[in-house]
N, C-alpha and C positions, 0 to 999 in steps of 0.2 A: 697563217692559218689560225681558227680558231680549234682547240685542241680542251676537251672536257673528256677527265677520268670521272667516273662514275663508282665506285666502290660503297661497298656494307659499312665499313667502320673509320673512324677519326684514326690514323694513322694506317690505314690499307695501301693507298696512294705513296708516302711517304717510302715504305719498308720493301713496293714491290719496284715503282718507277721513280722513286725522287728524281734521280737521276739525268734521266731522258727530260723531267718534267722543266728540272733548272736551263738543261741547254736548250727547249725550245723555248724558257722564257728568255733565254740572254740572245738567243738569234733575232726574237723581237716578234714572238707567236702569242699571243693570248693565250692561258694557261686557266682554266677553271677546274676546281675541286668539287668534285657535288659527292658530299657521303648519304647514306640510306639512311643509316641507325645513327644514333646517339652515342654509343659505346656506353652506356649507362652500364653495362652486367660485367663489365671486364677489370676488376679487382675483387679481391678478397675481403677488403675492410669499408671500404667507402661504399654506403648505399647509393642503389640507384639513381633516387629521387636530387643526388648531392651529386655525382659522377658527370652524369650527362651532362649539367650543363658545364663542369671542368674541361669535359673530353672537348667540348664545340671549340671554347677558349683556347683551348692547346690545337686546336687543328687551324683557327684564325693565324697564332703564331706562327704556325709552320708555315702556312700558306705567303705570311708576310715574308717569311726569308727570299722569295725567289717571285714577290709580287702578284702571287695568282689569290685571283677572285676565290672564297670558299662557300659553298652552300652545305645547309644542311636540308634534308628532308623529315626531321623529328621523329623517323620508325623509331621504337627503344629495339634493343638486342636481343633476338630470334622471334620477333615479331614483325617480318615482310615474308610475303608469300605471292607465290603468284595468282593473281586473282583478275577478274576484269577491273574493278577500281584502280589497281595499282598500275595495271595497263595503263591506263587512261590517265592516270596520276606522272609516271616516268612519260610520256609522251608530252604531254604540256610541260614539263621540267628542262627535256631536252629542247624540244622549239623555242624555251625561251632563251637558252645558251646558245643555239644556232651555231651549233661544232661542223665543224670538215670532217672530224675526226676524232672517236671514242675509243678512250682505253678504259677496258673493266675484267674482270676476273674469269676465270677458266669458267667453262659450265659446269667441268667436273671439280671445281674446288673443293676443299676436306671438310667447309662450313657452311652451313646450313643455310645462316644469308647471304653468302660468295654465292652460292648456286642459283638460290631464287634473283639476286641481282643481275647475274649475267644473264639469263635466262629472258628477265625485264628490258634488260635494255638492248637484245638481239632485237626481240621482235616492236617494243616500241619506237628503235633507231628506223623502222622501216615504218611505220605509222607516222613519224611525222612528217613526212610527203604527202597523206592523204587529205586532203582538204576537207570532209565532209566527217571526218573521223573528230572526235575531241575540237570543236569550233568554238571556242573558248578563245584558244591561243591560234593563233594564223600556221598553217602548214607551212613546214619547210622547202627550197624548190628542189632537195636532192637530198640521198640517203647518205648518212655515215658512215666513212670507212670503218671498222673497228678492228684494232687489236685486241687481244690477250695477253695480261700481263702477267710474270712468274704469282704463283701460290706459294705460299705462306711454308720455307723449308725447300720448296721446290722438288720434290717429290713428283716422280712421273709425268714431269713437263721438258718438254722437248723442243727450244726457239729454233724458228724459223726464222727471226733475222734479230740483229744485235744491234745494243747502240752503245758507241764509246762512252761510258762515265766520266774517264779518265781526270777530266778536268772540273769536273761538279760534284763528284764522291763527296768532299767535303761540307758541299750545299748539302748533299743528299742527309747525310750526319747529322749537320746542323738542324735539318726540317726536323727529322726524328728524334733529337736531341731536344725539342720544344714537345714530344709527348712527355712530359717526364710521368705521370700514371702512369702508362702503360709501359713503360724501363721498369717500372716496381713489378707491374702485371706479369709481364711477362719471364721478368725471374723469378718467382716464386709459382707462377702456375708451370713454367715449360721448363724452367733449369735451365735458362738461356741467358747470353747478354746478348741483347738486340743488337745494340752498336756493333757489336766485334762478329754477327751474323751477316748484317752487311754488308761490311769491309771484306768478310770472308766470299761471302755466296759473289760479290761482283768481280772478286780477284778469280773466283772459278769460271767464271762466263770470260771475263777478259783472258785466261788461257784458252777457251774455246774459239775463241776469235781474233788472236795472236794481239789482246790491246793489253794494257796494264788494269785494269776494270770496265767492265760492261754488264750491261741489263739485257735479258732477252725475252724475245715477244714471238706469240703465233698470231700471224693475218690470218684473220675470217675470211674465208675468199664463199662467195656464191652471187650467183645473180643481184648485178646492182652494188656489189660489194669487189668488182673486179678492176678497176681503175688501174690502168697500167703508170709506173711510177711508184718512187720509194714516198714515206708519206714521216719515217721517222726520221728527227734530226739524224 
């Protein structure tokens, strides 16, 4: 399969599905990254203008640990919204990745560009079937399944189906361990250490699903999104 996350920030991808992402690259799935934003607003010290193009760097590495293609879209940070442009911008983006299959963020996420992005790419994922729509980039001949991946702490998310980590935890580490920004960002804005939130948050999915680590996801199911069949490694 051809399998594109779509996420707001350089390390979104990384923190919610590393995981899943390594074992559908090592089953032999094409694996593409496409972030919205830059992460340019996500440190304390480092300006913008200097950040963004750090963060892209650090998501290329990550992306190299487990071989997947990375894209960026150059939104900076709380600057995507849903408008018709961006419509029309996330629809030529996905036709040119040509996915089976999209993992992106809750609609109810806790941030401002997790929202507007999932929101993006429900209704652009079904636009690029239409041929007359955005004829720029060639329509796709079928719509993308899409997941939902955990939010950020996992707060009020509730999987509907799991995927073993077990054996790519460490990938998953590893990806996240090439943000090094944002290990600084996030201990000093959240009081967290990302690493040991991973480790943690997939040993709590793997007792919900009697494995030693897992990641878990809600299928979008609606017309055209109902394809019988598991679709996660």
């Amino acid at each position: 399969m051809k399998v594109l996350v779509v996420c707001a920030h350089p390390d979104d991808a990384e923190i919610s599905c590393g995981g899943t992402l390594a074992k559908y690259a090592r089953q032999g799935h094409r694996v593409s990254i496409m972030h919205v934003c830059t992460g340019d607003k996500g440190h304390k010290e480092i300006m913008p203008e200097e950040l963004g193009p750090v963060r892209c760097r650090e998501a290329q590495l990550a992306g190299a640990v487990i071989g997947a293609k990375v894209i960026s879209l150059g939104f900076p940070d709380a600057g995507i919204f849903y408008t018709e442009e961006n419509v029309k911008r996330f629809t030529e983006a996905i036709r040119r990745e040509e996915p089976d299959l999209i993992i992106t963020h809750t609609p109810d996420d806790y941030h401002l560009d997790h929202a507007a992005v999932s929101k993006l790419v429900i209704d652009a994922s079904f636009l690029v079937s239409v041929p007359h729509y955005a004829m720029d980039v060639p329509a796709m001949e079928g719509v993308p399944q899409i997941y939902f991946m955990e939010p950020y702490t996992g707060i009020n998310f509730v999987p509907s189906e799991f995927v073993d980590i077990t054996e790519t935890l460490e990938l998953k580490l590893a990806m996240m361990g090439k943000h090094e920004s944002q290990t600084v960002w996030i201990r000093e804005h959240d009081d967290l250490d990302i690493l040991d939130m991973i480790r943690t948050s997939a040993k709590f999915r793997g007792y919900q699903c009697k494995k030693k680590y897992a990641e878990g996801f809600v299928r979008y199911i609606n017309a055209l999104r109902a394809e019988p069949g598991r679709f996660l490694p």
